[in-house]
N, CA, C and O atoms as a GROMACS GRO file, in nm:
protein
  412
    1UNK      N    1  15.785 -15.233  -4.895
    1UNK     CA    2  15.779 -15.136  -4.788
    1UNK      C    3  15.866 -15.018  -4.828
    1UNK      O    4  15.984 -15.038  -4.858
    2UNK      N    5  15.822 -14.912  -4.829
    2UNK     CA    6  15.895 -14.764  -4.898
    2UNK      C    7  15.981 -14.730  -4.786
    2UNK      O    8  15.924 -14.726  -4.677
    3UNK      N    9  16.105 -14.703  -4.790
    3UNK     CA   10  16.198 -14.667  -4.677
    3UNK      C   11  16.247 -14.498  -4.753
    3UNK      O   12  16.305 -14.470  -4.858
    4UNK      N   13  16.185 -14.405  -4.633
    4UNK     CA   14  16.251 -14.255  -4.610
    4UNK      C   15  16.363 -14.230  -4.548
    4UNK      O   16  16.381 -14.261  -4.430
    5UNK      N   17  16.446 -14.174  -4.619
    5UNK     CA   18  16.538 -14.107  -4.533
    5UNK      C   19  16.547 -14.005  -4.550
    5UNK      O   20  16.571 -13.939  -4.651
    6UNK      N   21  16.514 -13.961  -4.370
    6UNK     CA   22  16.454 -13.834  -4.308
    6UNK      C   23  16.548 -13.736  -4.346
    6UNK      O   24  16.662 -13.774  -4.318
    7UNK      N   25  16.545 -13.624  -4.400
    7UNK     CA   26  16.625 -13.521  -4.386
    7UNK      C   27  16.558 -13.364  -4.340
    7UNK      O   28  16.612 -13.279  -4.411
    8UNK      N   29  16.499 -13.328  -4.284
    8UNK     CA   30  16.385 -13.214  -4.255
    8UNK      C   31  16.284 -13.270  -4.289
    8UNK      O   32  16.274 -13.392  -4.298
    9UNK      N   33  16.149 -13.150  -4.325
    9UNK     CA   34  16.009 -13.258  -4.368
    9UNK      C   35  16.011 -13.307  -4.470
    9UNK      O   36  16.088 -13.261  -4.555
   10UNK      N   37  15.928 -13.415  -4.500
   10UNK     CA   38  15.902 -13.492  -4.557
   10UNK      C   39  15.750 -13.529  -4.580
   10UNK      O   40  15.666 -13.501  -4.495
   11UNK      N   41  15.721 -13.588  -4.688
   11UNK     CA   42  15.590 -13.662  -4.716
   11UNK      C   43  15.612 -13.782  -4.786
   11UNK      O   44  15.678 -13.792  -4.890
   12UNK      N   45  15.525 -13.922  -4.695
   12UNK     CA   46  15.493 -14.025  -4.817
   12UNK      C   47  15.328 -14.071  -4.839
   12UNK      O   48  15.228 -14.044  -4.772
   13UNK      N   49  15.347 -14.160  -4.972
   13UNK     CA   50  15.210 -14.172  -4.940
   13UNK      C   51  15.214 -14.323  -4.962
   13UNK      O   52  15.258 -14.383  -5.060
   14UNK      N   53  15.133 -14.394  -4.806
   14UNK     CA   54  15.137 -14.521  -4.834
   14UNK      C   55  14.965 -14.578  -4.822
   14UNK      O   56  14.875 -14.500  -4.852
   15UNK      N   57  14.940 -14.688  -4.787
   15UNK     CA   58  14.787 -14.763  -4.755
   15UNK      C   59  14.786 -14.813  -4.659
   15UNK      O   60  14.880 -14.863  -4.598
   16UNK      N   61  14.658 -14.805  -4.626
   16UNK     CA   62  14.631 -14.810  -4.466
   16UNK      C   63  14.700 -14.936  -4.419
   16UNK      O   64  14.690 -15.025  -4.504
   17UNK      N   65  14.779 -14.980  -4.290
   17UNK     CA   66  14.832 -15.125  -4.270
   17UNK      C   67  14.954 -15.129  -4.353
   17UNK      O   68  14.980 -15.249  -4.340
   18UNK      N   69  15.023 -15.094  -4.409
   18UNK     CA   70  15.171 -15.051  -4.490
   18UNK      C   71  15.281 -15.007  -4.457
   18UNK      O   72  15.310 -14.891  -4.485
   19UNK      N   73  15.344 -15.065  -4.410
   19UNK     CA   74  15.490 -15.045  -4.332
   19UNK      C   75  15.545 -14.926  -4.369
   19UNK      O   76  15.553 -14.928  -4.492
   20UNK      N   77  15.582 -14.839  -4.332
   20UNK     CA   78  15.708 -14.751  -4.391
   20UNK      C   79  15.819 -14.778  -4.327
   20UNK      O   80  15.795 -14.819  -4.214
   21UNK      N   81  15.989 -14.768  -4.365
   21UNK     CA   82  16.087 -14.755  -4.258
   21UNK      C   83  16.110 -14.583  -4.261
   21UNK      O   84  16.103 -14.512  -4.362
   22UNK      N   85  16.142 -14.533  -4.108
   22UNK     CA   86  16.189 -14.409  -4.142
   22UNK      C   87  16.333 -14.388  -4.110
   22UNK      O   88  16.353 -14.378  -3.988
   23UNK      N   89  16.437 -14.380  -4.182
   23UNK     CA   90  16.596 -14.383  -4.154
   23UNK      C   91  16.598 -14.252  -4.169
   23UNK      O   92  16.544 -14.173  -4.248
   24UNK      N   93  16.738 -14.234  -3.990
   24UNK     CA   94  16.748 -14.095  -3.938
   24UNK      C   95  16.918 -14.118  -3.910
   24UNK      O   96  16.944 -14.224  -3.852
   25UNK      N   97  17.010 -14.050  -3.937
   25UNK     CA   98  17.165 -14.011  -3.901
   25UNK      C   99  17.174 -14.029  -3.794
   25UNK      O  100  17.155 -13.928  -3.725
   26UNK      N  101  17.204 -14.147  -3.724
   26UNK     CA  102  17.232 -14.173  -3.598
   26UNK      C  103  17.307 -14.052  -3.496
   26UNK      O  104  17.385 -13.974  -3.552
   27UNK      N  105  17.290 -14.043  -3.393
   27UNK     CA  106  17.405 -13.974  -3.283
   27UNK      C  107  17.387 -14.012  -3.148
   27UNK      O  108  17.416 -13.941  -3.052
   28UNK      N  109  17.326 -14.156  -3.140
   28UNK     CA  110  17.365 -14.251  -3.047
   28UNK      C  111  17.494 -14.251  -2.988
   28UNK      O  112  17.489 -14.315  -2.883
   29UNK      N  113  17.600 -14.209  -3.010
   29UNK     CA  114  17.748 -14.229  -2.940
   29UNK      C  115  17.778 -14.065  -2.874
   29UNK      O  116  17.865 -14.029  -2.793
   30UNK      N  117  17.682 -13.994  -2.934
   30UNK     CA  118  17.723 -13.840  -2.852
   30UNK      C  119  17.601 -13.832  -2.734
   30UNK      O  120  17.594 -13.734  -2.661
   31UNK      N  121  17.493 -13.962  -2.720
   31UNK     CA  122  17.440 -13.944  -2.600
   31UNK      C  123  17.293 -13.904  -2.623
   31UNK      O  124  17.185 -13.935  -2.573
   32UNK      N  125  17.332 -13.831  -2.711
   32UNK     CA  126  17.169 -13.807  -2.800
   32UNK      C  127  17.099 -13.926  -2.852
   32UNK      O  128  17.170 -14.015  -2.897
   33UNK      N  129  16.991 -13.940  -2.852
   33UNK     CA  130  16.893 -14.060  -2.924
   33UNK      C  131  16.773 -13.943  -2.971
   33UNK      O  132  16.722 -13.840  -2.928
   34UNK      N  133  16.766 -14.036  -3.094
   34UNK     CA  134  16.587 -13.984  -3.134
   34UNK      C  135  16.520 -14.074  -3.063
   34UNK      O  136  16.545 -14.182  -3.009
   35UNK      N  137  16.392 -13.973  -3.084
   35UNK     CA  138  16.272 -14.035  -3.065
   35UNK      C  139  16.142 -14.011  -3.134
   35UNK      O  140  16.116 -13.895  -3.166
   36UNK      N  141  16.065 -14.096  -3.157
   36UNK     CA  142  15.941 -14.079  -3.225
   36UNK      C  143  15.838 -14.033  -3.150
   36UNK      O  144  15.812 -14.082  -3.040
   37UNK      N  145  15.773 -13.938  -3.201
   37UNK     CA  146  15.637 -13.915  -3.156
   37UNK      C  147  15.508 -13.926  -3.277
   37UNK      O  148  15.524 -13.880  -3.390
   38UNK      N  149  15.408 -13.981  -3.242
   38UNK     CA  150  15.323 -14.002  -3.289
   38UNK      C  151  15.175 -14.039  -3.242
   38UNK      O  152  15.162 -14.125  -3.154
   39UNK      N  153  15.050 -13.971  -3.303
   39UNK     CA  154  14.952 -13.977  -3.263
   39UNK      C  155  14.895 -14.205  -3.268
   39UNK      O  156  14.864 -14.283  -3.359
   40UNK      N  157  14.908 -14.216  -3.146
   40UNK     CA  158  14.930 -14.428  -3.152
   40UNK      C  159  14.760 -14.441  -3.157
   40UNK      O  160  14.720 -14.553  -3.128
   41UNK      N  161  14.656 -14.341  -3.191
   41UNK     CA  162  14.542 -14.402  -3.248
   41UNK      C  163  14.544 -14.426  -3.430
   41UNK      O  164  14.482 -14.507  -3.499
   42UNK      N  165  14.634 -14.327  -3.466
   42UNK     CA  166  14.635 -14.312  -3.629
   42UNK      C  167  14.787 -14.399  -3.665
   42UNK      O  168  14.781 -14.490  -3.748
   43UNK      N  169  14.885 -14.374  -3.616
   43UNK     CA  170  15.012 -14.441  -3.663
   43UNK      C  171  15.083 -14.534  -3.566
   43UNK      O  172  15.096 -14.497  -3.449
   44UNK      N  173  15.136 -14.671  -3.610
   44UNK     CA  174  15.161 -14.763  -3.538
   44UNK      C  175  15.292 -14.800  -3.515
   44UNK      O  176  15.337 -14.860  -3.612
   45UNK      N  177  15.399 -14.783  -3.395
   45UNK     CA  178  15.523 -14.788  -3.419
   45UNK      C  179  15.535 -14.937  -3.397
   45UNK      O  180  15.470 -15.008  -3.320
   46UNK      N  181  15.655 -14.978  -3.501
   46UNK     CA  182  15.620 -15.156  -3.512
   46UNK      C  183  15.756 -15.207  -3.497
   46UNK      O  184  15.774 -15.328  -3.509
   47UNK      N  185  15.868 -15.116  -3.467
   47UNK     CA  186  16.002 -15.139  -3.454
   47UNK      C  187  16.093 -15.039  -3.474
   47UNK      O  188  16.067 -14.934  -3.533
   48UNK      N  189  16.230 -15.076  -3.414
   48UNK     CA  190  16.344 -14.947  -3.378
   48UNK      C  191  16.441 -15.042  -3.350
   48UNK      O  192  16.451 -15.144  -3.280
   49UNK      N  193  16.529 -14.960  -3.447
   49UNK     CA  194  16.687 -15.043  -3.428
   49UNK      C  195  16.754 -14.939  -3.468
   49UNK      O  196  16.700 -14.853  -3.536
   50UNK      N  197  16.908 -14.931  -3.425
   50UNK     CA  198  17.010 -14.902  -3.442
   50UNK      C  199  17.082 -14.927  -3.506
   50UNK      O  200  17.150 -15.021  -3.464
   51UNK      N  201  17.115 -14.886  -3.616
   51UNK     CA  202  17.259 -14.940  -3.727
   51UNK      C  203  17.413 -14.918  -3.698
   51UNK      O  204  17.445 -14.799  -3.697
   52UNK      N  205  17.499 -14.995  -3.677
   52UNK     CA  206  17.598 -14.953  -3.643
   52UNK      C  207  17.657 -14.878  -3.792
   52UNK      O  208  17.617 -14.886  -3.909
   53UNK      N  209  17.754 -14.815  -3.737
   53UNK     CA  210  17.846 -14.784  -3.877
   53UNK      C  211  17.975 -14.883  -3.888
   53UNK      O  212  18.077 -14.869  -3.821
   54UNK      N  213  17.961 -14.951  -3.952
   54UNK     CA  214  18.051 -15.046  -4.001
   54UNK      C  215  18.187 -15.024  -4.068
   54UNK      O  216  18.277 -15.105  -4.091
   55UNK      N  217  18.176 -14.896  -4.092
   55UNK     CA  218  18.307 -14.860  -4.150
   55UNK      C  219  18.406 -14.780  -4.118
   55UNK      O  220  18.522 -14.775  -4.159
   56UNK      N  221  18.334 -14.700  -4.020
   56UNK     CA  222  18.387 -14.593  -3.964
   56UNK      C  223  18.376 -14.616  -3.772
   56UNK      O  224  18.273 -14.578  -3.717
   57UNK      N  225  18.479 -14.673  -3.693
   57UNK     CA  226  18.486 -14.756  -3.605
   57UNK      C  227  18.450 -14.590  -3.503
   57UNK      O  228  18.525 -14.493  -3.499
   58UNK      N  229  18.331 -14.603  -3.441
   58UNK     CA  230  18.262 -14.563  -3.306
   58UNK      C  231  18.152 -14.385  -3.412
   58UNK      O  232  18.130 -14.274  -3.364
   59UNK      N  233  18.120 -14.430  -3.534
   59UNK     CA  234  18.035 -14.356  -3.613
   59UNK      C  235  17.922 -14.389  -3.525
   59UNK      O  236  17.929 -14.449  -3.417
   60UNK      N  237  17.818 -14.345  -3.581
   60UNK     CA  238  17.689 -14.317  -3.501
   60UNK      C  239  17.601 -14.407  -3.588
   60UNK      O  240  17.496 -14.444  -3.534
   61UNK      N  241  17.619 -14.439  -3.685
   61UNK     CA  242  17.532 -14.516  -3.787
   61UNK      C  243  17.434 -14.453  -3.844
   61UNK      O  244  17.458 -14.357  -3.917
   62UNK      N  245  17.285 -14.503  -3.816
   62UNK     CA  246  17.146 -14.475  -3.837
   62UNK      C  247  17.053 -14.548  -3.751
   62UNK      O  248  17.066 -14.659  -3.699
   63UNK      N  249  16.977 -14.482  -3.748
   63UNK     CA  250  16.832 -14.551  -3.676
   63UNK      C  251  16.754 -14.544  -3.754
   63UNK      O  252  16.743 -14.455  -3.837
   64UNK      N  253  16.666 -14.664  -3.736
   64UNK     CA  254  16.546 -14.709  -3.838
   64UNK      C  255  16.405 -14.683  -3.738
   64UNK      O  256  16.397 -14.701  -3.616
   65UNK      N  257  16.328 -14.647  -3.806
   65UNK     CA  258  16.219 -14.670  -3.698
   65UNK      C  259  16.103 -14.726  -3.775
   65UNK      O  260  16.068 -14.657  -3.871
   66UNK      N  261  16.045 -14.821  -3.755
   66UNK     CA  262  15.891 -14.907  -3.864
   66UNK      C  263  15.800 -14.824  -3.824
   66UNK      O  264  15.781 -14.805  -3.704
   67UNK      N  265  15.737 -14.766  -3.911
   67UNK     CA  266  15.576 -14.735  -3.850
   67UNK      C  267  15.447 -14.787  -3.928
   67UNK      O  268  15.491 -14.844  -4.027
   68UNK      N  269  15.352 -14.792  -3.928
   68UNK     CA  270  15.194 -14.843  -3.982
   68UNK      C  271  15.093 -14.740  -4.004
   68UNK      O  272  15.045 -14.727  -3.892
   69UNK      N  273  15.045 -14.676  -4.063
   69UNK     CA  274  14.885 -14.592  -4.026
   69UNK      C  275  14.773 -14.714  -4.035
   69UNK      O  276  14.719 -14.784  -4.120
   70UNK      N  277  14.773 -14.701  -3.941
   70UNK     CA  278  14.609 -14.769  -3.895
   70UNK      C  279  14.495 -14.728  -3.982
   70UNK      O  280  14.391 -14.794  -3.977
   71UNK      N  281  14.504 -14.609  -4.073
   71UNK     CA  282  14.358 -14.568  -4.115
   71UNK      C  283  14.386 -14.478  -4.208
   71UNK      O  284  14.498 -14.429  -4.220
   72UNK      N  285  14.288 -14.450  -4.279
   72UNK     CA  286  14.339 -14.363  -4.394
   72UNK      C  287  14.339 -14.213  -4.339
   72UNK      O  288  14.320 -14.190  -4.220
   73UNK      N  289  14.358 -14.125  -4.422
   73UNK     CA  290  14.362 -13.989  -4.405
   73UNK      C  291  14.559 -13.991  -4.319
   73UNK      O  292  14.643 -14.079  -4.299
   74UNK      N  293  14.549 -13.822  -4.289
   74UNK     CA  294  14.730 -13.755  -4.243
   74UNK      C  295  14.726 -13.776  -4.151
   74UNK      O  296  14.624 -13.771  -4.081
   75UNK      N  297  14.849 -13.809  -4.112
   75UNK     CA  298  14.921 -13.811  -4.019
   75UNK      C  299  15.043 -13.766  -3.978
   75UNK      O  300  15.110 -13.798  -4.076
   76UNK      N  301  15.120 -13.713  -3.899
   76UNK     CA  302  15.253 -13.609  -3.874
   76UNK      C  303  15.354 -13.678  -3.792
   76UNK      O  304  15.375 -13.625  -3.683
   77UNK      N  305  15.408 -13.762  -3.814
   77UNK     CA  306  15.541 -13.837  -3.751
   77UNK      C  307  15.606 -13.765  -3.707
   77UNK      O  308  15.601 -13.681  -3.796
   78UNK      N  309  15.708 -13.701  -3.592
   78UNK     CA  310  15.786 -13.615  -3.559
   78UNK      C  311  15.907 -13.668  -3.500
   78UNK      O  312  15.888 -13.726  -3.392
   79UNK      N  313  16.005 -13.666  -3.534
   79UNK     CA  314  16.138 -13.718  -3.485
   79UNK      C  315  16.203 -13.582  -3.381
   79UNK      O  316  16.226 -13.462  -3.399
   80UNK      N  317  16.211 -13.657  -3.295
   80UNK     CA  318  16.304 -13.531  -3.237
   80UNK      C  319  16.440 -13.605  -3.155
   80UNK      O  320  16.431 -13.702  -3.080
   81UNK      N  321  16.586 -13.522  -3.195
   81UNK     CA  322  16.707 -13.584  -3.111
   81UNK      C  323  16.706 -13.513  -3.005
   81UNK      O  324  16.708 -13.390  -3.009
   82UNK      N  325  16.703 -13.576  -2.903
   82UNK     CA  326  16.753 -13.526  -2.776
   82UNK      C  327  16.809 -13.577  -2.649
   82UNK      O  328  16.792 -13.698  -2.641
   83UNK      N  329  16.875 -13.521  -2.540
   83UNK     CA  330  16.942 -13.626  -2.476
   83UNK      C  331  16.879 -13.656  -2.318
   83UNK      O  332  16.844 -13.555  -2.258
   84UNK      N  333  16.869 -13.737  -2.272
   84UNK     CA  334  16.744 -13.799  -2.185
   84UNK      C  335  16.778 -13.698  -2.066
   84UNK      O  336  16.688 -13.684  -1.983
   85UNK      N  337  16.882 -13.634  -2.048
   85UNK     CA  338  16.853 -13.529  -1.943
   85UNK      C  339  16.784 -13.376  -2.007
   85UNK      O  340  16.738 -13.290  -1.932
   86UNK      N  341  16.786 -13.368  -2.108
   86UNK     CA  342  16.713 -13.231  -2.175
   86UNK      C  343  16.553 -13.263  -2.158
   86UNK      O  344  16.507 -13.357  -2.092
   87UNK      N  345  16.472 -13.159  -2.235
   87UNK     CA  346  16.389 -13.090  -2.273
   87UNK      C  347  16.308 -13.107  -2.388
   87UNK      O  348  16.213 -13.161  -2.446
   88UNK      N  349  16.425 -13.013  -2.386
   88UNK     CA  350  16.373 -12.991  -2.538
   88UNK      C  351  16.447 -13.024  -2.643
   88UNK      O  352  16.562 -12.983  -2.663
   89UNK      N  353  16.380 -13.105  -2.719
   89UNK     CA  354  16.515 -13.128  -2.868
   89UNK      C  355  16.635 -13.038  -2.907
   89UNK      O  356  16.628 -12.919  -2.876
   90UNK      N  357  16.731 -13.078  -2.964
   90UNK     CA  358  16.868 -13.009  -3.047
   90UNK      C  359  16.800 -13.015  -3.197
   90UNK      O  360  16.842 -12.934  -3.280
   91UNK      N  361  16.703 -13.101  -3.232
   91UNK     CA  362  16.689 -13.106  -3.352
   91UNK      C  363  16.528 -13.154  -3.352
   91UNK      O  364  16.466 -13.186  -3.250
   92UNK      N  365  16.468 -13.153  -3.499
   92UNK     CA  366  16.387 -13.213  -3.518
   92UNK      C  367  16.296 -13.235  -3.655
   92UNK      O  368  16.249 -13.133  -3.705
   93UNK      N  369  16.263 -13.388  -3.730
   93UNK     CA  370  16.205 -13.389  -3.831
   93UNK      C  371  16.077 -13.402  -3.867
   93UNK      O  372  16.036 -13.493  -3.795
   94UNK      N  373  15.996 -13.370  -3.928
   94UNK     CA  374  15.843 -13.394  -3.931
   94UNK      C  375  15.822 -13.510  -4.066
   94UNK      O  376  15.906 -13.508  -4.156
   95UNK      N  377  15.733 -13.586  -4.069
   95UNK     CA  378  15.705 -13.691  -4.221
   95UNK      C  379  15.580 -13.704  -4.182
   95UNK      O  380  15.524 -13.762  -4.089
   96UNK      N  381  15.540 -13.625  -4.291
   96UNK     CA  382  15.383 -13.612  -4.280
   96UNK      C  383  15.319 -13.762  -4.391
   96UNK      O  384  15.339 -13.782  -4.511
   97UNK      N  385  15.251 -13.833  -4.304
   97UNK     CA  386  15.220 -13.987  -4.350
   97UNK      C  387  15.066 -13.943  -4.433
   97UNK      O  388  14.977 -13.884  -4.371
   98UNK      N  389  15.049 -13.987  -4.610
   98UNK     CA  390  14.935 -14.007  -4.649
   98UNK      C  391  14.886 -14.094  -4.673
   98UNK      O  392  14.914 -14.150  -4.778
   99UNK      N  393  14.771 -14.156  -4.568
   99UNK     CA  394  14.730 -14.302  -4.599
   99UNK      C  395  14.635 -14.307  -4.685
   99UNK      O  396  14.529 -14.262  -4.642
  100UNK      N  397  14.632 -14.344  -4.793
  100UNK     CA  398  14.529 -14.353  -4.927
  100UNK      C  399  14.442 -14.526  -4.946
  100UNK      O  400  14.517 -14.622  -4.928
  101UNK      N  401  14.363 -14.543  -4.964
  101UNK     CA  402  14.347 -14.705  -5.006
  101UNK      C  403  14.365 -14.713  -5.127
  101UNK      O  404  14.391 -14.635  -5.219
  102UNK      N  405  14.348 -14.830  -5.112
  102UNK     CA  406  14.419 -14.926  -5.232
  102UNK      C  407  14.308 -14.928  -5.324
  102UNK      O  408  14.195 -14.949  -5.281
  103UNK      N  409  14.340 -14.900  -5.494
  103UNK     CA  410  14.258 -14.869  -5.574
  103UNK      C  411  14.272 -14.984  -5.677
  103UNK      O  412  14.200 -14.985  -5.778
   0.00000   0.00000   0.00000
């Protein structure tokens, strides 16, 4: 399973049914959370966790998020941080998903 870590856009290219992880710089402790958006007929979110930071006592860690493409051809993952009383994001990443088959 190919694991990204998100830093602005991005591209991978995986096969249809193929896990990706997408790791994002946590800021869970300032109140902010990401969140995923994604078109859920083409890409499949399959899990989300929180990493603590282990070394650095009340760090923000990382967040992982699993996703799937259901089908071949693009797809545009969009991360955006923001905090559940806002709007509109403080931030935001795009990972444009290429699902290819298997040759």
């Amino acid at each position: 399973m190919p694991t990204v870590k998100v830093e602005g856009e991005q591209s991978v290219q995986v096969h249809p049914g193929e896990e990706v992880t997408l790791e994002v710089a946590g800021a869970n402790t300032t109140g902010y959370l990401w969140q995923l958006n994604a078109n859920p007929d083409v890409v499949e979110v399959v899990g989300h966790e929180v990493v603590a930071d282990e070394e650095n006592f009340g760090g923000a860690g990382i967040e992982r998020f699993v996703v799937r493409p259901l089908r071949e051809g693009d797809a545009t993952v969009r991360l955006e941080l923001k905090a559940p009383w806002e709007n509109d994001p403080i931030e935001t990443h795009d990972v444009h998903v290429h699902s290819t088959p298997d040759k």
